[in-house]
N, C-alpha and C positions, 0 to 999 in steps of 0.2 A: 398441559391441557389448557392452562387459563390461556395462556400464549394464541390457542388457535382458538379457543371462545371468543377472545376478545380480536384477532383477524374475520374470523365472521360475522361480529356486529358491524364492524368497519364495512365491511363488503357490503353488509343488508343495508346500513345506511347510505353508501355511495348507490347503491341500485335501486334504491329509494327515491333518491333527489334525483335519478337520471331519467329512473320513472315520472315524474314530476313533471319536468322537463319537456318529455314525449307530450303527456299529457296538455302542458301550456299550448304547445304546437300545434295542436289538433284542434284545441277547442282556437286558436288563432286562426285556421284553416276553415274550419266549419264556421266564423263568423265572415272569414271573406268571402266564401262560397254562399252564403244566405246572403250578404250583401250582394255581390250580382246576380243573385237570381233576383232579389225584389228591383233592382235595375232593369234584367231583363223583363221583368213581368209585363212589363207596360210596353213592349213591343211582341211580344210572342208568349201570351200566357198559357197554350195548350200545352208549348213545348216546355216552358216551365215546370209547367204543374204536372206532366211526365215524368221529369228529370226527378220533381219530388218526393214522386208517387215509387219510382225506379230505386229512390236513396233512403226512401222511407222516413224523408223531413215532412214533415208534418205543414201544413197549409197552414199561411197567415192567417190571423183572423181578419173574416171581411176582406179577404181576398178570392175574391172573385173569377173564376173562369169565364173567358170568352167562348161563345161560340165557335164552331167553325165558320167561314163565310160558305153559306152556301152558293153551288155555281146554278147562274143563270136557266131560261131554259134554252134547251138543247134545240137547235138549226139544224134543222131537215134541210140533208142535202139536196139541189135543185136538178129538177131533171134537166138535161141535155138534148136541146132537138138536134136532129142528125143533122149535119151538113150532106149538102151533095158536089 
């Protein structure tokens, strides 16, 4: 019985440190994904702040959303006199 006590502490600690492991990688992941989003911001911050809103990262402080550009106004097409 101590035999396989002490094979399961071994196991919980190896899947421990492997958990660990997972864990570094993720939060390594999750800092290079925040790093290009604040790179992206400054070109496309609607699409960002989707992408945020979509992953449920929480907004910089003092990060700011842009507007959309709104479109001009709209050109009424011109009438056509008939040729003959």
């Amino acid at each position: 019985m101590s035999s396989l006590v002490n094979s399961l502490k071994r196991q919980n600690t190896l899947l421990q440190e492997e958990n660990e492991r997972h864990a570094n990688g993720l939060d390594s992941l999750a800092s290079m994904l925040n790093e290009a989003l604040s790179v992206l911001d400054g070109h496309d911050a609607n699409y960002v702040a989707s992408v945020r809103a979509r992953l449920g990262i929480a907004q910089p402080l003092g990060g700011a959303v842009s507007q959309p550009v709104a479109d001009g106004p709209k050109a009424e097409p011109a009438e056509i006199a008939p040729t003959i």
